[in-house]
N, C-alpha and C positions, 0 to 999 in steps of 0.2 A: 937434230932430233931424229930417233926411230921410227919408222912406220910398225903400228903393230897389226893383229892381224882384225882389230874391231878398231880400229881407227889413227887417226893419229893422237899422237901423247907430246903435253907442253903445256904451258901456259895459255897460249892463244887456241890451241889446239878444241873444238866442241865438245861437248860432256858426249859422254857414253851411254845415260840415261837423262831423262827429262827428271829434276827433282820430284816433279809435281807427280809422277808417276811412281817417283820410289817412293814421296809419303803415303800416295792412295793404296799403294801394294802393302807398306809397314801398318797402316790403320786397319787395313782390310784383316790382315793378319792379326793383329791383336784384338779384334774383334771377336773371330773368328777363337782365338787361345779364350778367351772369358767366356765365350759359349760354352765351349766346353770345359772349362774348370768350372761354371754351374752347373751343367748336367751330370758331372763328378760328383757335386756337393749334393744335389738331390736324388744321385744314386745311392749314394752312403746314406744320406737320411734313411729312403724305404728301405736298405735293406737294413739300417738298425729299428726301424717299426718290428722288422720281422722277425727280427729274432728277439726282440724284444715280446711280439707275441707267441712265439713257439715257446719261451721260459715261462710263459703263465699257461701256459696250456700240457706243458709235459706234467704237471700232478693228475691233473683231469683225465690227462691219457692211462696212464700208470694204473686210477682207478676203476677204469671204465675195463680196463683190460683184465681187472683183480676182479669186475664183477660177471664180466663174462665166463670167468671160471667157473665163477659158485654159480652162476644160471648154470652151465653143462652140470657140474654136479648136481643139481637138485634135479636137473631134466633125469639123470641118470637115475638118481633113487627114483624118483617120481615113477618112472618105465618097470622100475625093480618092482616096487610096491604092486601096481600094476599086473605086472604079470604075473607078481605073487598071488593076489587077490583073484584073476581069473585061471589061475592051476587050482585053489584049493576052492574054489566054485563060491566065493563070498565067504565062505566058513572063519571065526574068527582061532 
């Protein structure tokens, strides 16, 4: 038999690893993969809340943007009238 260079190899030859160390390393490890494929699953969850609230809320946006308008426009005439009313000194 060859000597290699992490031990000898054969039959009789002693393991390379303690099993008991490679299962606590492989459990530790899939432990460790399911933690993280749940904080995958509840990252997707919140971000489909969110975008799930951003589509109920782009109408409300849309109109609140359509009413801002007509407020500058009325402030506009409103200013107009206004200044109309004290050039001509109240006169109708």
């Amino acid at each position: 038999m060859s000597e290699s260079q992490f031990g000898r190899s054969g039959p009789d030859s002693p393991r390379l690893f303690d099993p008991r160390i490679t299962i606590a390393v492989l459990l530790t490890l899939s432990v460790e993969v399911g933690g993280a494929l749940l904080w995958i699953g509840s990252a997707a969850q919140r971000i489909a809340a969110v975008e799930t609230t951003l589509a109920v809320q782009a109408p409300v946006a849309e109109r609140l943007a359509r009413l801002e308008a007509e407020m500058a426009a009325a402030r506009a005439a409103l200013n107009r009238i206004e200044s109309r009313l004290d050039r001509d000194g109240g006169q109708p």
